[in-house]
C-alpha positions as CSV (number, residue, x, y, z in Angstrom):
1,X,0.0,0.0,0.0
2,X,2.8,2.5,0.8
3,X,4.5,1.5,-2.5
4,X,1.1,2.6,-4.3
5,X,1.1,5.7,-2.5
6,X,4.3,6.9,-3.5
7,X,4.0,5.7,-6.5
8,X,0.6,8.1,-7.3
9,X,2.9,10.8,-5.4
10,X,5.4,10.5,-8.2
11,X,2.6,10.8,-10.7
12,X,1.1,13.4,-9.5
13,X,4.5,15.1,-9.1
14,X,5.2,14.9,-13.0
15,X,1.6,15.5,-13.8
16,X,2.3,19.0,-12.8
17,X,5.9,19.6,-13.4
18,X,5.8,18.6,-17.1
19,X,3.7,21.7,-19.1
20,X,1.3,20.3,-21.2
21,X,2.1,20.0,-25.0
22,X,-0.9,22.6,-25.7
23,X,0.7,25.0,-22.9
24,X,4.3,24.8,-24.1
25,X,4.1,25.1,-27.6
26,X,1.2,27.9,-27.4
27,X,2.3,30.2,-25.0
28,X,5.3,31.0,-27.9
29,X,5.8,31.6,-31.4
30,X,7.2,28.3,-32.5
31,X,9.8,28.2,-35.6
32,X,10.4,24.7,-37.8
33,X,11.7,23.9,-41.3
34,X,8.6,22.5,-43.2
35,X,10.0,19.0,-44.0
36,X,6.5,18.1,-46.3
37,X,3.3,19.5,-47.8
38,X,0.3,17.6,-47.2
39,X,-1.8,19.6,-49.1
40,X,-3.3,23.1,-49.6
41,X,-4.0,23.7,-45.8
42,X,-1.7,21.3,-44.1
43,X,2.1,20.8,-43.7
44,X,4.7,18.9,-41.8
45,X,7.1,20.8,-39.6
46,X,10.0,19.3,-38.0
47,X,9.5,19.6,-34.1
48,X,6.2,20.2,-34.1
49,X,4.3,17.4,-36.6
50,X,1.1,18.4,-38.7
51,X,0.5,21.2,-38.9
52,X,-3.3,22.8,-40.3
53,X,-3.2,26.5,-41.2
54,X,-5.7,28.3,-39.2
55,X,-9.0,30.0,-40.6
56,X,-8.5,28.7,-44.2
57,X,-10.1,25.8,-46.0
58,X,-8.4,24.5,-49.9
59,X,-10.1,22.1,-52.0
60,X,-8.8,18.4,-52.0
61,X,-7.2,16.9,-54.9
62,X,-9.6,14.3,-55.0
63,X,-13.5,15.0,-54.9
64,X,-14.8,14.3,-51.3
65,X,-17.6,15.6,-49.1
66,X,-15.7,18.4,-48.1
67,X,-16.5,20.0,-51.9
68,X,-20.3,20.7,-50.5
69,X,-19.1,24.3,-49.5
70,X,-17.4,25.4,-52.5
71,X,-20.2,23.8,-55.1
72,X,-22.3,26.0,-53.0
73,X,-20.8,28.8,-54.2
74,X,-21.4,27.9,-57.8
75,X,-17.2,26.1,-57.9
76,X,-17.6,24.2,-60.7
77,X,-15.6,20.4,-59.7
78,X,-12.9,20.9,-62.3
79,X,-11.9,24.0,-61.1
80,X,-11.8,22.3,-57.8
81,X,-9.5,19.9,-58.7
82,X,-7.2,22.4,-60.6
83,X,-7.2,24.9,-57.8
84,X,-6.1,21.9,-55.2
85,X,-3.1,20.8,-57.7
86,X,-2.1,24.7,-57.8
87,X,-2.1,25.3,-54.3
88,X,0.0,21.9,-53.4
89,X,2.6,23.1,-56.0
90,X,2.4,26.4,-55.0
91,X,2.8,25.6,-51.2
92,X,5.6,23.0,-52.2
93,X,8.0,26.2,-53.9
94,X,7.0,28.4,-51.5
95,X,7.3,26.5,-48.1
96,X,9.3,22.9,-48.8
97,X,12.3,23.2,-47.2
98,X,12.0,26.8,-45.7
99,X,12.1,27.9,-42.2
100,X,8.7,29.0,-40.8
101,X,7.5,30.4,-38.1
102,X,4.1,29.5,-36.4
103,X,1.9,31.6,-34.2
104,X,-1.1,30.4,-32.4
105,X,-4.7,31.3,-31.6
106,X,-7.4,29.8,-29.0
107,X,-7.4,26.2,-29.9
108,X,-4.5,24.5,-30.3
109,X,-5.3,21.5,-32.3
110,X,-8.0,20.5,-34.7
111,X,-10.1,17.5,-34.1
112,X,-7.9,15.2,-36.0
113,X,-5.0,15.9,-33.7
114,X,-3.5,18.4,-35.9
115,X,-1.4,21.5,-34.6
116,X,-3.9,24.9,-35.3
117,X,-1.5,27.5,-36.9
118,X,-0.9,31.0,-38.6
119,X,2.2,29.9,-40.8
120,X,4.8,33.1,-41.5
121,X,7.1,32.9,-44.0
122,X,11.1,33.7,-43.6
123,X,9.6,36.8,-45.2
124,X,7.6,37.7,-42.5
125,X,4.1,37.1,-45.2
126,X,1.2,34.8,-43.8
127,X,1.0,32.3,-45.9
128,X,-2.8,31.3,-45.1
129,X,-3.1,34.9,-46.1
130,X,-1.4,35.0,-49.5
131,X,-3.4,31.4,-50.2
132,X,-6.7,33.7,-49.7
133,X,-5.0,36.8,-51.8
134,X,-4.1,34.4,-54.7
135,X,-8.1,32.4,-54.2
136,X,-6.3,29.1,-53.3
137,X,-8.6,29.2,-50.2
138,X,-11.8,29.9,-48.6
139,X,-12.4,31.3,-45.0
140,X,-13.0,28.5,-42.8
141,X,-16.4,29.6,-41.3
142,X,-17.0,27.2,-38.8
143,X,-14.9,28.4,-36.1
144,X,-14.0,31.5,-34.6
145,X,-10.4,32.8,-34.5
146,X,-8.4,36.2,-34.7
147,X,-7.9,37.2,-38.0
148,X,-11.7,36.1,-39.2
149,X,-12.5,39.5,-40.5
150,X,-9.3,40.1,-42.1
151,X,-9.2,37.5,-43.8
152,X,-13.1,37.4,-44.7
153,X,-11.9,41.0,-46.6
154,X,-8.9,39.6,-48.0
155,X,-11.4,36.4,-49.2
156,X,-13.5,39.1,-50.7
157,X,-10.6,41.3,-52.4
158,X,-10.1,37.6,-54.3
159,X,-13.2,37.1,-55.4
160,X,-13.9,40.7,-56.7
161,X,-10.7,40.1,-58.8
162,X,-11.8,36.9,-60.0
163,X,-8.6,34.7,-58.6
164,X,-8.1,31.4,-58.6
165,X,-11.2,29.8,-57.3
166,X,-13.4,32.5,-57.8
167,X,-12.2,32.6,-61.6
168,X,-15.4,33.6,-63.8
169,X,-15.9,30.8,-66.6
């Protein structure tokens, strides 16, 4: 019995020495090389793992349910489908390779596990900003977070010039 006790002692000992992952990667800017590209919205960054770009959604490179939105919004498929190859080729010469830094905003991770974050470039550029300037991306409605209206304006700006996928036919 006194071998349990210390024993849950020791536990409870680490339990609140050791910050949680969310605290000790949130409470700081956080700076990786991007070692792969997932996709439009999602990268791999040594030191940290997977990493989704906060408050944008990109079309997937292979038609899924997540296309309901953007059909929606009168997308046609094909241009979904071209707009996901140019955003995964535009992410792979912009961010492959290069040292990022990451910022963070209320939630830390996404219900997949993924890390939540604002990506900056060595430039100092968002990059789930430019992929809303060049119409790579929608606003991710769903959830709250920071920069909403900013980018909802720099979604807008996009579609007024007729980028990427708000291209007219």
């Amino acid at each position: 019995m006194l071998r349990a006790g210390k024993i849950f002692l020791f536990c409870l000992f680490f339990l609140f020495w050791i910050p949680a992952p969310s605290q000790s990667v949130q409470s700081r800017d956080v700076e990786g090389k991007v070692s792969w590209v997932y996709d439009g919205d999602t990268v791999k960054v040594l030191g940290v793992g997977k990493v989704r770009l906060i408050g944008i959604d990109t079309p997937e490179r292979k038609a899924s349910e997540r296309d309901r939105w953007f059909l929606r919004q009168g997308i046609p498929r094909e241009r979904l489908r071209r707009v996901a190859d140019e955003v995964l080729k535009f992410n792979i010469s912009t961010v492959k390779g290069k040292n990022v830094r990451l910022t963070f905003d209320h939630d830390l991770r996404d219900r997949h596990g993924r890390i939540l974050a604002y990506v900056h470039l060595p430039d100092g550029r968002l990059l789930n900003r430019i992929l809303l300037e060049n119409g790579y991306a929608a606003v991710y409605r769903r959830f709250d977070f920071e920069k909403k209206e900013d980018f909802l304006r720099t979604e807008a700006e996009a579609r007024v010039k007729k980028v990427g996928l708000w291209e007219s036919e």
